[in-house]
ROSE-4610 file (N, C-alpha, C; in Angstrom, 1 decimal, always signed):
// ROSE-4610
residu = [X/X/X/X/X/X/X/X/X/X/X/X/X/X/X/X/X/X/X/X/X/X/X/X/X/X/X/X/X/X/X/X/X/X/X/X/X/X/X/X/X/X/X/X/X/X/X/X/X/X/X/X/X/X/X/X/X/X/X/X/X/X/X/X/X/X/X/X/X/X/X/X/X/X/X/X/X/X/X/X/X/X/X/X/X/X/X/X/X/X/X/X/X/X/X/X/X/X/X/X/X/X/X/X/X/X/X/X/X/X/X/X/X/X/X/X/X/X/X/X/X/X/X/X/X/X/X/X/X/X/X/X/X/X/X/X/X/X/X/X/X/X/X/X/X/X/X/X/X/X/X/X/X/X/X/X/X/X/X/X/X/X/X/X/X/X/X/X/X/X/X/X/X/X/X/X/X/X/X/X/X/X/X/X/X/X/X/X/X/X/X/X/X/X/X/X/X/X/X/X/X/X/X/X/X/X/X/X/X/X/X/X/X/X/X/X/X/X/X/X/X/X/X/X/X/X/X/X/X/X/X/X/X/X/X/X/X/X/X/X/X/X/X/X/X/X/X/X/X/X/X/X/X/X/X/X/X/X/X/X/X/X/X/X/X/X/X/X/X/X/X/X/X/X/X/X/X/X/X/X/X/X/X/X/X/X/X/X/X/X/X/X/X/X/X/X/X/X/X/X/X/X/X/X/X/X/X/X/X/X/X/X/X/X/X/X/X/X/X/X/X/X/X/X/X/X/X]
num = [1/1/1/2/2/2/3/3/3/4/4/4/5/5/5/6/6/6/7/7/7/8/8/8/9/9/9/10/10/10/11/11/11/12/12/12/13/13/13/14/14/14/15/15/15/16/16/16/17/17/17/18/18/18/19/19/19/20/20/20/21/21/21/22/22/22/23/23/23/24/24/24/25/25/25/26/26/26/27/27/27/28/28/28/29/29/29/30/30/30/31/31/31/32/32/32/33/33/33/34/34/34/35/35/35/36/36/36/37/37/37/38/38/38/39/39/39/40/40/40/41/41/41/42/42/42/43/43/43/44/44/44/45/45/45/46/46/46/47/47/47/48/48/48/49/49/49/50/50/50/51/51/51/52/52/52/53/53/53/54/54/54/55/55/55/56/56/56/57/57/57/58/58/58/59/59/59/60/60/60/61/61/61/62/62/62/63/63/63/64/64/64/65/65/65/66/66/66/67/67/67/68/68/68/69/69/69/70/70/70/71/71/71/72/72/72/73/73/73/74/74/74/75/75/75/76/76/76/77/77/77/78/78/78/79/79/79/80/80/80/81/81/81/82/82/82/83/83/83/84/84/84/85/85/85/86/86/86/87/87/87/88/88/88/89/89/89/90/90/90/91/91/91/92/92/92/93/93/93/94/94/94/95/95/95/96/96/96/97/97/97/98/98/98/99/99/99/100/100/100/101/101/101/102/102/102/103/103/103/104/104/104/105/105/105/106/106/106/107/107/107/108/108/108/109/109/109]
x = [+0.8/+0.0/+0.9/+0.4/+1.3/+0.7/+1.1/+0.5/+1.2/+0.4/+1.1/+2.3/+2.7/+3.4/+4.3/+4.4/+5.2/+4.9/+5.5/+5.6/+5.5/+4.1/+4.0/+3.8/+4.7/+4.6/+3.8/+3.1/+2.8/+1.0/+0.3/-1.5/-2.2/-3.1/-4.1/-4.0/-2.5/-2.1/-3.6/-4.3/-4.9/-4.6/-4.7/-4.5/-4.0/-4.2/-4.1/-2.3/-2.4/-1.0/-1.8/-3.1/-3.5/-3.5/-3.4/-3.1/-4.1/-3.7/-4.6/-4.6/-3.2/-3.0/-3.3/-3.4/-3.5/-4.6/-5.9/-6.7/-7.4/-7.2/-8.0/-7.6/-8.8/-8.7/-7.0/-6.9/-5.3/-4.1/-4.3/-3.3/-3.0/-2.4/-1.8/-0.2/+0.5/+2.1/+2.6/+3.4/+4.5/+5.7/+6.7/+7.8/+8.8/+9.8/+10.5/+11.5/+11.9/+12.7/+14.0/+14.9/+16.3/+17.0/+16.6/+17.1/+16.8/+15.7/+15.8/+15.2/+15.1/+14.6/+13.1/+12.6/+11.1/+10.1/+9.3/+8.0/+7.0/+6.7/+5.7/+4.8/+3.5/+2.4/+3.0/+3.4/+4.1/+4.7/+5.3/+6.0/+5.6/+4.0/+3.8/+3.5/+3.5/+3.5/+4.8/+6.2/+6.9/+7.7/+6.7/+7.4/+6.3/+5.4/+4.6/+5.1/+5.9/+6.0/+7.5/+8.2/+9.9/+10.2/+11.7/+12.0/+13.4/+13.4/+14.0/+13.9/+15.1/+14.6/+14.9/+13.9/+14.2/+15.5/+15.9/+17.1/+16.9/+16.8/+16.3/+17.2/+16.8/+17.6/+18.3/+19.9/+20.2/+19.7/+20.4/+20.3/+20.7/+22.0/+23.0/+22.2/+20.9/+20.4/+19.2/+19.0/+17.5/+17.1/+18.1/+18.0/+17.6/+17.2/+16.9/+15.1/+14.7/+13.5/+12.7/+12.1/+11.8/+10.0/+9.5/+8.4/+7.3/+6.1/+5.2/+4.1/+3.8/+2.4/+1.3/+0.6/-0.4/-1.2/-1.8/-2.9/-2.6/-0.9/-0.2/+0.7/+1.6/+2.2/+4.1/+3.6/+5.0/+5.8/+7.2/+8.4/+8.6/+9.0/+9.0/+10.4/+11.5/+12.5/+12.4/+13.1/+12.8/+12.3/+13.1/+13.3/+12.1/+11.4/+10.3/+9.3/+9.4/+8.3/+7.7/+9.0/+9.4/+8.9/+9.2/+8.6/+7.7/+6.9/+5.8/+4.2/+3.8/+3.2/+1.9/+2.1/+1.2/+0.3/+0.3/+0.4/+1.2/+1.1/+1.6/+2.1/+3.3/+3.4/+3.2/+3.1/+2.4/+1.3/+0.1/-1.3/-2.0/-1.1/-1.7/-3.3/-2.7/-3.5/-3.3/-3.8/-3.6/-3.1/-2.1/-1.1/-1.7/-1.5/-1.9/-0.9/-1.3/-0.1/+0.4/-0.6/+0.2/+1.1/+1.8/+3.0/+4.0/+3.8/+5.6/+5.9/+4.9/+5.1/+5.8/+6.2/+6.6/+8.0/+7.9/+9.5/+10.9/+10.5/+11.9/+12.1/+11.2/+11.2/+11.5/+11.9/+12.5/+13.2/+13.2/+14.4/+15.3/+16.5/+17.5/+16.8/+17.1/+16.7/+17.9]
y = [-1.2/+0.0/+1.2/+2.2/+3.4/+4.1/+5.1/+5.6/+7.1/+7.9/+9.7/+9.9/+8.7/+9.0/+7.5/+7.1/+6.3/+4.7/+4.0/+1.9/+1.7/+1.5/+0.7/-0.8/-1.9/-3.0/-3.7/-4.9/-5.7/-6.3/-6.8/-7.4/-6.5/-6.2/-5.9/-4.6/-4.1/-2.6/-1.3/-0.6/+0.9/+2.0/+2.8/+4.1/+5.0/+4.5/+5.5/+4.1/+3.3/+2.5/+1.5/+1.6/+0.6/-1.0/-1.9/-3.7/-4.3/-5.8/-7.2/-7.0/-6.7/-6.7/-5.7/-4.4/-3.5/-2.2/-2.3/-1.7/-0.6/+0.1/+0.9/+2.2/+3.6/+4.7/+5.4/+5.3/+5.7/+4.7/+4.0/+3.2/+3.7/+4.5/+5.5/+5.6/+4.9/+4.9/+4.1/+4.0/+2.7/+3.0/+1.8/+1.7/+1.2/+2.2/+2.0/+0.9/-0.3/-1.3/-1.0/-1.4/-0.8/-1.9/-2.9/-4.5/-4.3/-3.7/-3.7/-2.1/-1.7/+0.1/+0.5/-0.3/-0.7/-0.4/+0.4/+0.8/-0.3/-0.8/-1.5/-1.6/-1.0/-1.4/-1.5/-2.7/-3.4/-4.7/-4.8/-6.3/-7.2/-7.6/-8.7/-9.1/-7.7/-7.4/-7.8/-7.4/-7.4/-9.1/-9.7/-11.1/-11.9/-11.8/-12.6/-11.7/-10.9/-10.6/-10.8/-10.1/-10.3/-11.4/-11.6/-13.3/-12.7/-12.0/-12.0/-12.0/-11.9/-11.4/-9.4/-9.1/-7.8/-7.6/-5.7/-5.3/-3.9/-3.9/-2.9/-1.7/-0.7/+0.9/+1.2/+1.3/+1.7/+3.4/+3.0/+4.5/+5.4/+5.5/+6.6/+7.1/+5.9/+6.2/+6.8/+7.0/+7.7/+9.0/+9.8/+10.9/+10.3/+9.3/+9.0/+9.0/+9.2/+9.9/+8.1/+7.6/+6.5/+5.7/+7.1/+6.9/+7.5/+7.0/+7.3/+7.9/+9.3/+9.4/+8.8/+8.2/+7.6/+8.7/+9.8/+10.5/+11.8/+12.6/+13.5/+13.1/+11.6/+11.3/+12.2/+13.0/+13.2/+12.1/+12.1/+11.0/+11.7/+11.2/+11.8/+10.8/+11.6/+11.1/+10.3/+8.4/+8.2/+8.6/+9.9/+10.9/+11.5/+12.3/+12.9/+12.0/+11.0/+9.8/+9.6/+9.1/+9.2/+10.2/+11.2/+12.2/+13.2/+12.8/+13.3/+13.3/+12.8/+11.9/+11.8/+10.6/+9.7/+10.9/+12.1/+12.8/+13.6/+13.5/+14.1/+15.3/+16.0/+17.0/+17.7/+17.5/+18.3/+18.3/+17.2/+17.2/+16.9/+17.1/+16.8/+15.2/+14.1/+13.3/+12.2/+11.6/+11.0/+9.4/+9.1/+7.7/+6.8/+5.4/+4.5/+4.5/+5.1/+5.2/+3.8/+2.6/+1.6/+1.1/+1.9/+1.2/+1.2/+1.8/+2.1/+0.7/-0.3/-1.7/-2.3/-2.0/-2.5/-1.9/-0.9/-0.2/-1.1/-1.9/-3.0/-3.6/-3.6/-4.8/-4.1/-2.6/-1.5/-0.9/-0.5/+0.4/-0.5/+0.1/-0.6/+0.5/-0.3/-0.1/+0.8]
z = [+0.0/+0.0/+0.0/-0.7/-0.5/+0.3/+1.3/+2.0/+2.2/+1.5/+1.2/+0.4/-0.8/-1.5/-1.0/+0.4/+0.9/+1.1/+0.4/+0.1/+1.8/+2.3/+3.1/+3.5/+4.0/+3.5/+4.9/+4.3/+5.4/+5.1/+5.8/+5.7/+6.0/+4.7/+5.1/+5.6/+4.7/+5.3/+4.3/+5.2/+4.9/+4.4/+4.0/+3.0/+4.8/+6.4/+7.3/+7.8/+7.2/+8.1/+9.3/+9.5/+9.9/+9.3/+9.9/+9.2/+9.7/+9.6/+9.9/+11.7/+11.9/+13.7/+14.2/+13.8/+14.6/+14.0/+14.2/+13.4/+13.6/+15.3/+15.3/+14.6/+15.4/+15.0/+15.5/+16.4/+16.8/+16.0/+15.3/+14.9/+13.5/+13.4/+12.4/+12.1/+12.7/+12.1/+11.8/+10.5/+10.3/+11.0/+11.2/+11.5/+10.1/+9.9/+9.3/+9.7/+9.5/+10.4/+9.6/+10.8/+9.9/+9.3/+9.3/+8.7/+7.5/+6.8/+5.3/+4.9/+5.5/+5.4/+4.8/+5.4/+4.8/+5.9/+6.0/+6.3/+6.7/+8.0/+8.1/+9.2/+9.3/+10.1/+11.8/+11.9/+13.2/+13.1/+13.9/+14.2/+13.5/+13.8/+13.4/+11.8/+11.3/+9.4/+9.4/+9.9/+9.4/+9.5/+10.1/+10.6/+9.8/+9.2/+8.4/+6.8/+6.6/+5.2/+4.8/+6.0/+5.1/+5.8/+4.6/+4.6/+6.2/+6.6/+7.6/+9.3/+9.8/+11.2/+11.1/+12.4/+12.6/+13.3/+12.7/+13.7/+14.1/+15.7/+16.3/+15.7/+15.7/+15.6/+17.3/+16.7/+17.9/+19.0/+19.9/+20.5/+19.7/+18.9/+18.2/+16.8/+16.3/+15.3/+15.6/+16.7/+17.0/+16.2/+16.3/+15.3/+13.5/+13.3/+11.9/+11.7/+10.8/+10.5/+10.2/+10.9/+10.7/+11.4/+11.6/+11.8/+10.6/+9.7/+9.1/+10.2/+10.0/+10.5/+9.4/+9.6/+8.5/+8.4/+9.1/+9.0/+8.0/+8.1/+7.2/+6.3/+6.8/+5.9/+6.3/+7.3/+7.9/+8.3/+8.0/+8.9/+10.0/+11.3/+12.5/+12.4/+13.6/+13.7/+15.0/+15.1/+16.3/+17.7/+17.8/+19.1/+19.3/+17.9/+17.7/+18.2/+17.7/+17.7/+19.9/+20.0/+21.4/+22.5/+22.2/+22.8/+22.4/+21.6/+21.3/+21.9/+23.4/+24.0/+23.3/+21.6/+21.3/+20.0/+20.1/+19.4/+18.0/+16.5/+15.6/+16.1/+15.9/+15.9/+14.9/+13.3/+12.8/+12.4/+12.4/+12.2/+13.4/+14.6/+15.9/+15.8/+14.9/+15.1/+16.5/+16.7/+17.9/+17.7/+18.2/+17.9/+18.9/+18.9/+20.1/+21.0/+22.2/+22.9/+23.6/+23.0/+23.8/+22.9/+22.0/+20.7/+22.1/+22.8/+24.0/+24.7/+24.9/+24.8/+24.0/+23.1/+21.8/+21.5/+22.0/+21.7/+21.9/+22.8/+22.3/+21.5/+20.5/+19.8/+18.0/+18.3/+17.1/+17.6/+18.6/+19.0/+20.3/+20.6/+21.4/+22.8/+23.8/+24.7/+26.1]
């Protein structure tokens, strides 16, 4: 699916970055994974689609632009992502804030 110009990969992915796993109204961002530089939904798209394993983004890459807002289509940079509490900073749409569960399993801890 493309989503604002940007190859989002993964099931049953939506025109907002919503998938098969994760569907509600707050569920608006891809994760760029840094194992193959690919845009996807969440974890569980990217473990039912690529022939690989994931590789978390270190701490020192945080500053890389690796989050899709689905709702504007802005990239937010890890850090942005991070501290943004669950809110776009430029279309002020609202993110699921329970992705911070999940943060280990893309970013290094």
């Amino acid at each position: 699916m493309v989503v604002h110009g940007t190859k989002v990969e993964g099931v049953k992915v939506d025109r907002e970055t919503r998938c098969k796993h994760y569907s509600t109204e707050k569920d608006v961002i891809a994760i760029k994974f840094k194992c193959c530089d690919t845009y996807y939904p969440c974890y569980k798209c990217h473990e039912e689609v690529a022939d690989h394993d994931a590789i978390v983004w270190a701490k020192d890459e945080w500053q890389s632009k690796a989050i899709l807002c689905g709702k504007c289509g802005t990239e937010l940079t890890i850090l942005q992502y991070m501290n943004c509490q669950a809110t776009c900073p430029h279309c002020e749409a609202s993110f699921n804030s329970g992705c911070q569960l999940h943060y280990h399993l893309y970013f290094e801890g």
